[in-house]
C-alpha positions as CSV (number, residue, x, y, z in Angstrom):
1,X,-35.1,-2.8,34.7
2,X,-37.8,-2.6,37.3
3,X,-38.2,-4.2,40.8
4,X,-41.3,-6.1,39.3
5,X,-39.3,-7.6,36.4
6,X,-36.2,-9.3,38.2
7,X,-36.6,-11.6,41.2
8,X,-35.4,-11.5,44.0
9,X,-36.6,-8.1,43.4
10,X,-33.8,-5.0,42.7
11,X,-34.6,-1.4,42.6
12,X,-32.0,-0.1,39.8
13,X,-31.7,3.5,40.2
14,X,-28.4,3.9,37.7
15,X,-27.1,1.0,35.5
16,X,-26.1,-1.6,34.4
17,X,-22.9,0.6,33.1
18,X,-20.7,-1.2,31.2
19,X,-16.6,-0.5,31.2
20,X,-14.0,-2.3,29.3
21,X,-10.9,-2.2,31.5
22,X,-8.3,-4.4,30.0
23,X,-6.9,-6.4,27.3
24,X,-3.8,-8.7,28.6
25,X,-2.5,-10.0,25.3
26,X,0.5,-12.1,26.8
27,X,-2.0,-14.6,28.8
28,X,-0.7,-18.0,27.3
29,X,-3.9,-19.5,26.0
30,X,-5.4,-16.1,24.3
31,X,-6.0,-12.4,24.8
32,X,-7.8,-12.1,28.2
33,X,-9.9,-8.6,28.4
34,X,-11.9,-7.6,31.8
35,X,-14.7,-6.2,31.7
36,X,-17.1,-4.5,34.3
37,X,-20.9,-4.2,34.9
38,X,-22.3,-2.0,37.8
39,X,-25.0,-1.0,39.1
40,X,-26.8,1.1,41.9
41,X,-29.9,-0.1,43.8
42,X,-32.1,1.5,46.7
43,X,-31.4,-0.8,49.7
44,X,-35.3,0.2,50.6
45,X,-36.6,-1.5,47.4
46,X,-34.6,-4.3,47.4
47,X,-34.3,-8.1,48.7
48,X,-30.3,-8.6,48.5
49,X,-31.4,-12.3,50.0
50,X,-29.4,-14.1,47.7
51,X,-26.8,-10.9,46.1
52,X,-27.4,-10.3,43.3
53,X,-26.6,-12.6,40.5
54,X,-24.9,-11.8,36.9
55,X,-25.8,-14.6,34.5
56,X,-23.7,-14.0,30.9
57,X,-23.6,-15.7,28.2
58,X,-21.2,-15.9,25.3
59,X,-18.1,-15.6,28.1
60,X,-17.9,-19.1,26.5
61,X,-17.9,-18.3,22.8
62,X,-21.7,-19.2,22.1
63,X,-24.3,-16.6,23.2
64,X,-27.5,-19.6,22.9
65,X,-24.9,-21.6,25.5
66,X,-25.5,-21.8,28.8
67,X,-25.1,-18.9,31.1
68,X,-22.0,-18.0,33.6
69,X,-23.8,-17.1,37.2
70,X,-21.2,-14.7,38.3
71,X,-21.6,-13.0,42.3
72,X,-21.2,-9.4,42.7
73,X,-19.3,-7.1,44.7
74,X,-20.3,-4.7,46.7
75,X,-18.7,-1.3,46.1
76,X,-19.6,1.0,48.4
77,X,-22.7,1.5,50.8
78,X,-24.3,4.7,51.8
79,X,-27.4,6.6,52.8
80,X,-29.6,3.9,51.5
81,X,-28.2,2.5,48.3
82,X,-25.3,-0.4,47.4
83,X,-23.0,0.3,44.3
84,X,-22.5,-3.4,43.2
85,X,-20.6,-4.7,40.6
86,X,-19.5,-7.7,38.3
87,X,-15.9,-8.7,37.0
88,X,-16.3,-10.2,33.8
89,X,-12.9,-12.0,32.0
90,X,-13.1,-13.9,29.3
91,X,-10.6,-15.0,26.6
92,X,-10.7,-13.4,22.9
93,X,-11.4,-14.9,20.0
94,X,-10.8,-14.4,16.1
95,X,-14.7,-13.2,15.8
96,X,-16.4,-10.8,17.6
97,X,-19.0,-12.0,19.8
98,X,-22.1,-10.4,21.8
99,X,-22.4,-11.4,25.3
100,X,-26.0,-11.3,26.6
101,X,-26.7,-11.1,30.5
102,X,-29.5,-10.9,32.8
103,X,-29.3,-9.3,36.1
104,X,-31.4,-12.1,38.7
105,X,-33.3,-13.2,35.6
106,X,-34.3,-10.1,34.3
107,X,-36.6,-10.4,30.8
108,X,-34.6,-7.8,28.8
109,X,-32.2,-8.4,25.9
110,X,-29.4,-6.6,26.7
111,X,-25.9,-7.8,25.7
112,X,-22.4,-6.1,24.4
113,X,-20.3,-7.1,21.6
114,X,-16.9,-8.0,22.0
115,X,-14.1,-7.7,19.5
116,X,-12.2,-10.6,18.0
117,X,-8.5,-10.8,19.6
118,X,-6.9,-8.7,16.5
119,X,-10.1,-6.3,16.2
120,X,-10.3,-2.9,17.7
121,X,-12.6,-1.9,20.5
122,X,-15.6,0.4,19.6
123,X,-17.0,2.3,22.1
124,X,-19.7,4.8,22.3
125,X,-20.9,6.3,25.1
126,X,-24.7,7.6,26.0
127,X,-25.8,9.3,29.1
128,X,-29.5,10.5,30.3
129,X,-30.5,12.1,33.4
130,X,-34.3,12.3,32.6
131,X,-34.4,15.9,32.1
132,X,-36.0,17.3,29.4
133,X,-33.4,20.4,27.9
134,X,-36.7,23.2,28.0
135,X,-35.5,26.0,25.1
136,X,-36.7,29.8,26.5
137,X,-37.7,31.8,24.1
């Protein structure tokens, strides 16, 4: 995501990351797993004038519903950039389901699926740093 594309504007320098943390199967009404979405942003590049805002949706079974506006917490602050980040709970299901979220109405489709409450969680991981590995003959 770029500042032009979300508004108030955000300069993203690493993220969104996505970690599951939890799965609480004795809540009463249903499995309750936590999830996390963070994010890093250049405090030069961006207007934090409202926080930034987390909209999800699927927290409430359907993706096509409405979205949960969820605030952000700040993490930690320092020489220029905010590490910011987004608590997600929501209660399992038998399906799987995708969640979809926008970060202050970004355009991108960018979700995570979610396993039903007797499914397994799979994960897979992918890092870049924007380095090109250069071979030396």
């Amino acid at each position: 995501m770029t500042v032009a594309e979300i508004d108030p504007p955000l300069d993203i320098k690493c993220g969104p990351l996505l970690r599951y943390v939890y799965t609480d199967y004795h809540s009463q009404a249903a499995p309750l797993a936590l999830y996390t979405i963070t994010i890093v942003t250049n405090d030069a590049k961006s207007n934090y004038n409202p926080p930034p805002i987390l909209e999800v949706a699927g927290i409430e079974t359907d993706e096509k519903a409405v979205p949960s506006a969820l605030n952000a917490e700040i993490l930690h602050k320092e020489r220029g950039y905010t590490f910011w980040r987004w608590k997600i709970y929501l209660n399992l299901i038998t399906e799987e389901r995708r969640l979809a979220y926008t970060i202050n109405g970004s355009a991108e489709d960018v979700g995570f699926w979610v396993p039903g409450a007797n499914q397994s969680m799979r994960v897979m991981f992918h890092s870049c740093n924007g380095t090109a590995l250069v071979q030396r003959g």
